[in-house]
N, C-alpha and C positions, 0 to 999 in steps of 0.2 A: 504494500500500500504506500501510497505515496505522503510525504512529509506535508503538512498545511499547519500552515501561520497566518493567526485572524488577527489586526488590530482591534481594539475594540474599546467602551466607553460605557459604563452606565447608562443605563436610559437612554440606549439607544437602540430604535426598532427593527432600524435596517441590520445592525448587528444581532441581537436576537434571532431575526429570522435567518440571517444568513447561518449561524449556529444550529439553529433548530434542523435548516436542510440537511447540513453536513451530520450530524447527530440523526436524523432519521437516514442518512443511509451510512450509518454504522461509523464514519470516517472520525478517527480518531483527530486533537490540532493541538498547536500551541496559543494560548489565549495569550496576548501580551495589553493587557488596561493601561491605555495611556490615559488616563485619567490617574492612573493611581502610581504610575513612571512616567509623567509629565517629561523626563530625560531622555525618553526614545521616541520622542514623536519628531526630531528632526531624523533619526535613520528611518522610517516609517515612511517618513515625505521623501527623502532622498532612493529608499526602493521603490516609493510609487511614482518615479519620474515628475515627482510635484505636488502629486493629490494629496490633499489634506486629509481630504472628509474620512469619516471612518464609516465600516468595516474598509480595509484595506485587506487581501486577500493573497497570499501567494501559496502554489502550489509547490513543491520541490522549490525550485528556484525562478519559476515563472511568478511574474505580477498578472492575475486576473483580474483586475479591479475591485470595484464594492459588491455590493450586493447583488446590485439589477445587472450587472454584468455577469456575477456567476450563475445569477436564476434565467437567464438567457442563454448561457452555458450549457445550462441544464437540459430548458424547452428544446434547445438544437440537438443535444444527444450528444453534448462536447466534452460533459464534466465527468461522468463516470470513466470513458477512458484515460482523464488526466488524473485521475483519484486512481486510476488504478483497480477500477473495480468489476 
């Protein structure tokens, strides 16, 4: 299976659900709250070629973006291969 690392933020939805998909199909991740390591949100922005916003998403060593990015991933039938599933 393949390595995933979510940024992520309290109270935030688009994180949530992004967790919840990868959680319903079983894929293990690393959660890193930059809310709560305010310290890694500039390597956060600097793996996501810029983007702030959170969830920030990478796969292995791919950036997939946020949320509507992987749940578009998804509806294509792109994400289970990159998860390795």
């Amino acid at each position: 299976m393949s390595q995933v690392t979510i940024y992520t933020k309290a109270y935030c939805p688009y994180c949530v659900r992004a967790k919840s998909v990868l959680d319903n199909k079983g894929v293990s991740y690393q959660e890193i709250r930059i809310d709560e390591k305010p310290e890694l949100r500039p390597e956060m922005i600097e793996r996501a070629g810029g983007r702030s916003t959170v969830p920030q998403i990478f796969i292995d060593s791919r950036h997939i973006g946020g949320c509507d990015d992987m749940m578009a991933l998804d509806a294509s039938g792109q994400l289970d291969p990159l998860l390795n599933l």
